[in-house]
C-alpha positions in Angstrom: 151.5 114.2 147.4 148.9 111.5 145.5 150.0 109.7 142.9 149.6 110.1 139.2 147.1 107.2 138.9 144.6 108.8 141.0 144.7 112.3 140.0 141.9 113.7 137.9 144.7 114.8 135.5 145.7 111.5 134.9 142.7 111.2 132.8 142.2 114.7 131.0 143.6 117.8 132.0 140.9 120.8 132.2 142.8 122.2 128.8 145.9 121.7 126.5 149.0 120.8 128.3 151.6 123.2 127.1 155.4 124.0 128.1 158.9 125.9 127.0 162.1 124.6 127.8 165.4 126.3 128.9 169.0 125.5 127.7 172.2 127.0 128.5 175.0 127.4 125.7 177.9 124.8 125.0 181.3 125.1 126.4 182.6 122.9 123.9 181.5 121.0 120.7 180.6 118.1 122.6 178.5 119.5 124.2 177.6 122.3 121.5 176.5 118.1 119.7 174.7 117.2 122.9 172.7 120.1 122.9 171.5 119.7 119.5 170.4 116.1 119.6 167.8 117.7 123.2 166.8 120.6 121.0 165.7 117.8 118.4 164.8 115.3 120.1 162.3 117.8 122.0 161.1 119.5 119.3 158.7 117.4 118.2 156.7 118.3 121.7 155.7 121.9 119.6 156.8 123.9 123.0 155.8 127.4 123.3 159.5 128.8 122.9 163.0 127.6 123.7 164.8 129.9 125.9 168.8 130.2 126.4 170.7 131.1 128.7 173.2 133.5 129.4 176.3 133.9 131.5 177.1 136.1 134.3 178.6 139.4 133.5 178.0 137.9 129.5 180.4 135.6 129.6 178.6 133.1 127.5 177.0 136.0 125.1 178.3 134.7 122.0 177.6 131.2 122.6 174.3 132.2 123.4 173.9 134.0 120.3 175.0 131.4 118.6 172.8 128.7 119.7 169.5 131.0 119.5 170.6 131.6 115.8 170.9 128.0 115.0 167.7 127.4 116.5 166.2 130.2 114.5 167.4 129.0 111.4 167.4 125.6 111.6 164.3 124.7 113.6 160.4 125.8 113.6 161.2 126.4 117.4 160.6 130.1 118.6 163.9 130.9 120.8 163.9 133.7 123.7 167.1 135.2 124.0 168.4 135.8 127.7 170.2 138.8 128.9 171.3 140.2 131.9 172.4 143.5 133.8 176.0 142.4 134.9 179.3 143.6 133.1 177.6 145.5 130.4 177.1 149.1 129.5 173.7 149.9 128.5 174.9 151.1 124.9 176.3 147.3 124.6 173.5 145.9 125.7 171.2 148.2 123.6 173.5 146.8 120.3 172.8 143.2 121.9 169.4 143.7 122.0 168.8 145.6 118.5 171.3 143.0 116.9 168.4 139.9 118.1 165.5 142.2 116.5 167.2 142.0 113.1 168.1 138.6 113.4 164.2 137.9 114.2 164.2 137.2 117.5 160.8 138.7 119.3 161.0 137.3 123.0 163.5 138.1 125.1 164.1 137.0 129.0 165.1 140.0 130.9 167.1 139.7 134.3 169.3 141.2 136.7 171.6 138.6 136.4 174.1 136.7 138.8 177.0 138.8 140.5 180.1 138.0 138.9 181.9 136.7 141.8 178.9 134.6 141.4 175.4 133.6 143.6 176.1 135.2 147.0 178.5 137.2 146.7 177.7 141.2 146.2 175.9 142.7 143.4 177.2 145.6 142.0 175.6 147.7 139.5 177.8 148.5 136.2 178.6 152.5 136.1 177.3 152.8 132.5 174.8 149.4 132.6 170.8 149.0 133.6 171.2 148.8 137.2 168.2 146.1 137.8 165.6 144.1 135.6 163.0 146.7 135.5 165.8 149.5 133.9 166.1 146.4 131.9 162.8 145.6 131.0 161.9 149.5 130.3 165.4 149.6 127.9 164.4 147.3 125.6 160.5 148.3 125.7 162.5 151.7 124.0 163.9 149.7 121.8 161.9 147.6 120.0 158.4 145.6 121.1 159.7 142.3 122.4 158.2 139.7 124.4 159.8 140.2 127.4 159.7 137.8 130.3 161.0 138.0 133.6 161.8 135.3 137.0 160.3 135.3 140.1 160.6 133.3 143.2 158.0 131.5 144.9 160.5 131.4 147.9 162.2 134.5 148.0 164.9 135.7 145.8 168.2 134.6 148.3 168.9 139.2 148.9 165.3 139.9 149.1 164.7 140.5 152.6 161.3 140.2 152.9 158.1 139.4 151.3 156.9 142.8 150.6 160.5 143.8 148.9 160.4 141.1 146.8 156.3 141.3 145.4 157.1 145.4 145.2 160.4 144.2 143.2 158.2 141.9 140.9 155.4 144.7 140.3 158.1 146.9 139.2 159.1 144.8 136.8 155.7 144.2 135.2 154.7 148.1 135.3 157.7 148.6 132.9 156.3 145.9 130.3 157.1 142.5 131.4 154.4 140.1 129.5 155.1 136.9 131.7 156.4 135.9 135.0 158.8 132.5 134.9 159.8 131.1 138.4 162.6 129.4 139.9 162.0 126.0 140.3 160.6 124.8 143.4 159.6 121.2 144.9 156.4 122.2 147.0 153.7 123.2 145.1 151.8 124.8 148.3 154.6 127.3 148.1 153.7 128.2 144.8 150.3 128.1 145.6 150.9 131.0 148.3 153.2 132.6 145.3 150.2 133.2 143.0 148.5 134.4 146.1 150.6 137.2 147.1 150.8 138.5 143.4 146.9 138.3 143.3 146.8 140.8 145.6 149.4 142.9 144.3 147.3 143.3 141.1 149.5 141.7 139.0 147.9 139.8 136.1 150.2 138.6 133.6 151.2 135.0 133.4 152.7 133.1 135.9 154.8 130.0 134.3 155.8 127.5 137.3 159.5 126.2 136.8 160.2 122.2 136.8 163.3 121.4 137.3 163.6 116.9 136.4 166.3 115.9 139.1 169.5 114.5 137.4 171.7 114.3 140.0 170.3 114.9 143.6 173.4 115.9 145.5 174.3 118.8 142.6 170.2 119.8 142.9 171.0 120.1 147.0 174.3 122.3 146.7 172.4 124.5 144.0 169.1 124.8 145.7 171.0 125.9 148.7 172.7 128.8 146.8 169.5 130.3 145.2 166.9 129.4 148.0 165.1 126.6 147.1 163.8 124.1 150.1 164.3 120.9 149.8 161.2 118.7 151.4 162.5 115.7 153.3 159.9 113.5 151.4 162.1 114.2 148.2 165.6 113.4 150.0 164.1 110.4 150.7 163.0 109.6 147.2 167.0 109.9 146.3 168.6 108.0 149.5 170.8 105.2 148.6 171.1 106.3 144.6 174.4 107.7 144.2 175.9 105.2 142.2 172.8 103.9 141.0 172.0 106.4 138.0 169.0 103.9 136.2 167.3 104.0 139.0 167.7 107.8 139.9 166.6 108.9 136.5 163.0 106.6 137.2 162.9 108.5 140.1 163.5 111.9 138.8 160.9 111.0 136.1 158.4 110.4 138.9 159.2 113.3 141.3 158.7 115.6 138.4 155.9 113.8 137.2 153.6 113.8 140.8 154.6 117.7 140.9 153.5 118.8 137.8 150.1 116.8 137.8 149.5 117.8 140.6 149.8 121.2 139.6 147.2 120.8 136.3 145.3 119.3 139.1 145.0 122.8 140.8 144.8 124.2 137.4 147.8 125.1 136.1 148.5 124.2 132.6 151.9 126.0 131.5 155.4 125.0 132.2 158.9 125.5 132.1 161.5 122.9 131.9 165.2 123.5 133.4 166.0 120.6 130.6 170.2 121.3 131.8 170.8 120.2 128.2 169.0 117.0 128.1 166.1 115.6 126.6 165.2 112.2 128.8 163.9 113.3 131.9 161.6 116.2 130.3 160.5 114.2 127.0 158.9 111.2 129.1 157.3 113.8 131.3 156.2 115.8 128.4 155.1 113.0 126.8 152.6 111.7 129.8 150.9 114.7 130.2 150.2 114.1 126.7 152.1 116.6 124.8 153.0 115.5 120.8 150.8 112.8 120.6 148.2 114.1 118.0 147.0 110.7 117.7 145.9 110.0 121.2 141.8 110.9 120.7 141.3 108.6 117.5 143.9 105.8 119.4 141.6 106.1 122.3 137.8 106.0 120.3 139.6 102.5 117.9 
């Protein structure tokens, strides 16, 4: 990778710089309190939408509701509900889904969802549920016209078994009304690259948001990464070497990793992105916030 000082999108990006950001729901009113000050302390950056989370076999389904609804209510924000396959008739889900239309909710992530033994472990379809994302997609289609997004994965989903599986799996999902693609995150932006390639020439034509995920903690990134097939480039374990008790430093470093990627990346003319925030606001405000986003002030500070 080149720096951010020589990139052509260190000066001006070919158009506006825009980006949504994910949270998952609290656990506990901490956290339900560190949640809130991210959402506000990022709000200010105008993003797209907010999406939240939701855990496997809906075991976070109320939370979730809950935080989308304070969002809703208390924000200008636009929040995209998630919701899975797992543990769920399709009569709940339906209710789920209708419930978010009258509470104004218009954008909805649709996905298969995690096993409930969790990532690796066997997925098994519920009896009386939507078996995959595209029954998914084409349920809620039926029931009311949401935005519906759904995930890809520039390196393979981890039980996709090969490439073709896994672009046929995708163009399923956008034949039954998917309006945007959102990908797992990923460190090499070749990869992604060769991503956008293969769908090309699938025909598939909706929008394709890269996912960023700013690197907290390096060693919980690895274990994760290894679970839902995301490489990790030895130039970035290098970056992290030596910094386990040294957060300060890790957190300049995170800023800078995630910084390089995703100018590179308006450099090859991508200017839409997704944030895997994991509830907090540091790492993805100052990246925000040098690609230029909530600083209405910039032009007439630059002309003075």
């Amino acid at each position: 990778m080149t720096t951010c000082s020589n990139r052509r999108s260190h000066q001006a990006a070919p158009s506006p710089i825009t980006a949504s950001f994910e949270f998952f729901p609290p656990k506990s009113d901490k956290m339900a309190e560190t949640l809130w000050q991210t959402v506000q302390r990022l709000a200010p950056l105008s993003p797209s939408f907010v999406s939240v989370t939701y855990g496997a076999g809906g075991s976070t389904r109320e939370r979730t509701h809950r935080t989308v609804e304070r969002i809703l209510k208390e924000t200008d924000l636009a929040p995209a509900a998630h919701l899975t396959c797992v543990g769920a008739a399709r009569s709940e889900i339906d209710a789920i889904v209708k419930d978010y239309w009258d509470l104004g909710v218009r954008h909805l992530v649709a996905l298969r969802g995690d096993p409930l033994d969790g990532i690796g472990s066997r997925y098994v379809p519920h009896p009386e549920g939507y078996a995959y994302a595209t029954d998914l997609v084409e349920g809620v289609k039926k029931i009311a016209n949401f935005d519906i997004s759904v995930s890809g994965y520039p390196e393979r989903h981890p039980e996709s078994g090969n490439w073709q599986k896994e672009i046929d799996n995708l163009k399923r999902k956008v034949d039954a009304g998917a309006d945007r693609i959102i990908t797992q995150y990923f460190f090499d932006n070749d990869l992604f690259d060769d991503y956008l390639d293969r769908i090309a020439a699938a025909g598939i034509n909706i929008p394709v948001i890269p996912g960023i995920l700013p690197i907290h903690n390096f060693e919980q990134t690895m274990v994760f990464s290894a679970k839902c097939g995301t490489s990790i480039p030895q130039w970035l374990a290098r970056r992290f070497a030596g910094l386990t008790n040294d957060p300060e430093t890790r957190k300049l470093v995170g800023v800078s990793v995630a910084c390089e990627q995703v100018m590179d990346l308006v450099d090859r003319g991508i200017n839409d992105f997704h944030f895997y925030t994991m509830n907090r606001a540091d790492l993805t405000f100052a990246i925000c916030h040098m690609l230029g986003m909530g600083q209405p002030e910039t032009k007439e500070t630059l002309a003075a």
